[in-house]
C-alpha positions as CSV (number, residue, x, y, z in Angstrom):
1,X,-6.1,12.1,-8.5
2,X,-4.7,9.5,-10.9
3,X,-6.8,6.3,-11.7
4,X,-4.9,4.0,-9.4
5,X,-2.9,5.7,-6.7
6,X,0.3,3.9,-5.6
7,X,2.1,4.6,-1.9
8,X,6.1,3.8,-1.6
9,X,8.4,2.7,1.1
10,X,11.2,0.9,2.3
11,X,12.2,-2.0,5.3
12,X,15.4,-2.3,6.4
13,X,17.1,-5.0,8.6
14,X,15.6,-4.9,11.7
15,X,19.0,-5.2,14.6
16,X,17.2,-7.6,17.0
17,X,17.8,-7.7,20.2
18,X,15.7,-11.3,20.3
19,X,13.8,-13.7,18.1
20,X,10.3,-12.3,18.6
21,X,11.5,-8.9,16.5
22,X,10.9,-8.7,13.5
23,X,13.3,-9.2,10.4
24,X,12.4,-6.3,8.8
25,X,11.0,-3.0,9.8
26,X,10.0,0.2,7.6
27,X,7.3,2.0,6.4
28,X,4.6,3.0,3.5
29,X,4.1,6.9,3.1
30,X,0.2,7.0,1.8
31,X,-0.6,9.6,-0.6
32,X,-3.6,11.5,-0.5
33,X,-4.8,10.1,-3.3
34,X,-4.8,7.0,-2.0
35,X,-6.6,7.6,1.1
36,X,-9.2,9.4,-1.1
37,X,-9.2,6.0,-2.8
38,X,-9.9,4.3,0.3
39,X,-12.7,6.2,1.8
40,X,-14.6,6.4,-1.6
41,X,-14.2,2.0,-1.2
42,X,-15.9,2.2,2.4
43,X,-18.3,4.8,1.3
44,X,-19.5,2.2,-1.3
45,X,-19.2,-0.5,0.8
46,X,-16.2,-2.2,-0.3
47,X,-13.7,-3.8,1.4
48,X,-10.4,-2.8,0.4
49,X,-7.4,-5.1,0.0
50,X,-3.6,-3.5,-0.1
51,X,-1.5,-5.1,-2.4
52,X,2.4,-5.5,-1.7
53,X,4.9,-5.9,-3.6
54,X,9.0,-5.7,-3.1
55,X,12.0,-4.9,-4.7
56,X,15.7,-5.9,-3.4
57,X,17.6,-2.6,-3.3
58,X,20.7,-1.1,-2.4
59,X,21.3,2.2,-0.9
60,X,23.6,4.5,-1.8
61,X,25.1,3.7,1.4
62,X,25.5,0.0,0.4
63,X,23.0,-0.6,2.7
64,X,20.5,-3.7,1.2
65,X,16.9,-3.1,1.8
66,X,13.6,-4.0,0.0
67,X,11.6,-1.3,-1.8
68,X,7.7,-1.5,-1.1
69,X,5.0,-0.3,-3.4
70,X,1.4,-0.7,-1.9
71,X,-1.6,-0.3,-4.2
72,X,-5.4,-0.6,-3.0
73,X,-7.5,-3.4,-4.5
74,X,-11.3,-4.5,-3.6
75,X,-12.2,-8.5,-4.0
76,X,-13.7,-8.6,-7.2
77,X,-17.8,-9.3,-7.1
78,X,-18.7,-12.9,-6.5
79,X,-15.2,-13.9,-6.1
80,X,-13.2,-15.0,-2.9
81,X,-9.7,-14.6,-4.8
82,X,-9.5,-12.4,-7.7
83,X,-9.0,-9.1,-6.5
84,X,-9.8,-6.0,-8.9
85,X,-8.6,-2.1,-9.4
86,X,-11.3,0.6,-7.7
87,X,-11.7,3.5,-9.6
88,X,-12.9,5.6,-7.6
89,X,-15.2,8.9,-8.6
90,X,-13.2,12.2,-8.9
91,X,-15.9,13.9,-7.3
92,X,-13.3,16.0,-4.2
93,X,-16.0,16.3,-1.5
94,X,-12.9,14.8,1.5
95,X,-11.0,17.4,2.4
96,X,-7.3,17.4,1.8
């Protein structure tokens, strides 16, 4: 498992039928790894945070959409906004 785990996606331009749809709509595969990641947090207690971030794209299509990479974070201690990396321990006790 590598040291901090990254999961990828895309959102497209949602057609909408009304205004109460969203814009956008897509999804975030999440490795493995990252789930690992995640239970190790809630095993010790942590709270995890998932970090976003976008890229504008273009498909090969010619179709624009936004690139997603999500990354898990926990609230660094004694802080309400700073957010720091878990490492988690490499012991592979969850099954996958």
């Amino acid at each position: 498992m590598s040291k901090y785990p990254k999961s990828e996606g895309a959102m497209f331009a949602n057609k909408k039928s009304n205004d109460k749809q969203p814009d956008f709509r897509g999804k975030v595969e999440i490795t493995k790894d990252q789930i690992k990641m995640l239970i190790e947090m809630g095993k010790a207690g942590k709270e995890p945070v998932i970090q976003l971030a976008a890229w504008n794209r273009k498909s090969q299509a010619g179709q624009q959409y936004l690139y997603v990479s999500a990354e898990a974070y926990m609230k660094a201690e004694g802080s309400t906004q700073d957010l720091a990396r878990f490492a988690p321990d490499d012991d592979d006790d969850i099954p996958f």
